[in-house]
C-alpha positions in Angstrom: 24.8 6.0 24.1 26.5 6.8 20.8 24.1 6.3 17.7 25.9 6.4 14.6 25.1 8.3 11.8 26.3 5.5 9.1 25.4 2.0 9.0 26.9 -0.6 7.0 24.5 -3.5 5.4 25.7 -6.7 5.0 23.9 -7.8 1.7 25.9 -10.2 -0.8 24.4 -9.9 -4.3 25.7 -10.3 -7.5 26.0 -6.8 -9.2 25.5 -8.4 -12.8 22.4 -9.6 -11.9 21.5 -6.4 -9.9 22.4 -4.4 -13.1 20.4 -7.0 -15.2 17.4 -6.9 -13.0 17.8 -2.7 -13.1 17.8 -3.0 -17.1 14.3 -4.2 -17.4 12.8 -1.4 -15.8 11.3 1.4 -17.6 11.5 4.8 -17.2 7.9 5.3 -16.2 8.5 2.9 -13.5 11.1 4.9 -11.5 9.2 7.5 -9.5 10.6 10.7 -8.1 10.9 11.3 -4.5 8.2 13.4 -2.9 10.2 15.9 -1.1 11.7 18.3 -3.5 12.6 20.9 -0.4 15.7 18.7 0.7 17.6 18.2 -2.7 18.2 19.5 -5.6 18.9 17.1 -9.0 17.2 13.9 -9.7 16.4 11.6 -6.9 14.2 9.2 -8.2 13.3 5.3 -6.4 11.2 2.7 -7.4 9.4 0.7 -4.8 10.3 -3.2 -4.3 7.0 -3.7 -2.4 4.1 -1.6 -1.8 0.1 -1.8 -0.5 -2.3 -2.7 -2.4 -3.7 0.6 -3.8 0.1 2.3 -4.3 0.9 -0.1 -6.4 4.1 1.6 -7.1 4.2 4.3 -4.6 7.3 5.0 -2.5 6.3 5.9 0.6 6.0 3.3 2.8 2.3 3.2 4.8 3.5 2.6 8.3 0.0 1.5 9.1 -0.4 -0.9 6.0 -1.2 -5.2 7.0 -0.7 -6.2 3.2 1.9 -5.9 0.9 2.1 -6.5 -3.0 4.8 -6.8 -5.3 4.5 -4.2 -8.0 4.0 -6.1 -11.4 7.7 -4.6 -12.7 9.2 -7.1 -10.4 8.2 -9.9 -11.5 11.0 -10.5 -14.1 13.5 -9.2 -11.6 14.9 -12.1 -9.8 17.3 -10.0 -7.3 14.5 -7.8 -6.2 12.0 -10.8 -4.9 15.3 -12.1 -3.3 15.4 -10.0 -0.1 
C-alpha cells in the first residue's frame, strides 16, 4: 500500500469572508507553534476549538471529551462553519 505524502481537502469557502473572518483577529490571539527545532521564521496558528482550560492553546489533547470555542471566534462566521 502506497500512502501519499500530499492530500487534497475538498473545502468550498468563500476567501472574502475567510479574509474578513481573519481581519478580526488580534495579534495576541495568534499563538506560535511549540516546536521551534523544526523551522525557522514565523509559524504561528490560532486554534478554532480547544478544551476547556487551553482556551486558546494549539495542541490538540488527544485524550480531551469537551471542546470549547475560544471567545475570538465568536464574530468569525467561517470558522464556526466547519
Amino acid at each position: 500500500m502506497i500512502i501519499p505524502n500530499v492530500a487534497r481537502l475538498a473545502l468550498n469557502f468563500d476567501p472574502n469572508k475567510l479574509a474578513a473572518d481573519l481581519a478580526t483577529l488580534a495579534a495576541t490571539d495568534w499563538q506560535a507553534h511549540f516546536n521551534h527545532q523544526i523551522y525557522q521564521g514565523n509559524w504561528s496558528a490560532i486554534a478554532l476549538r480547544a478544551t476547556p482550560n487551553g482556551h486558546n492553546a494549539i495542541y490538540s489533547d488527544p485524550s480531551a471529551t469537551h471542546w470549547l470555542i475560544p471567545n475570538y471566534c465568536n464574530n468569525a462566521s467561517i470558522f464556526n462553519k466547519y
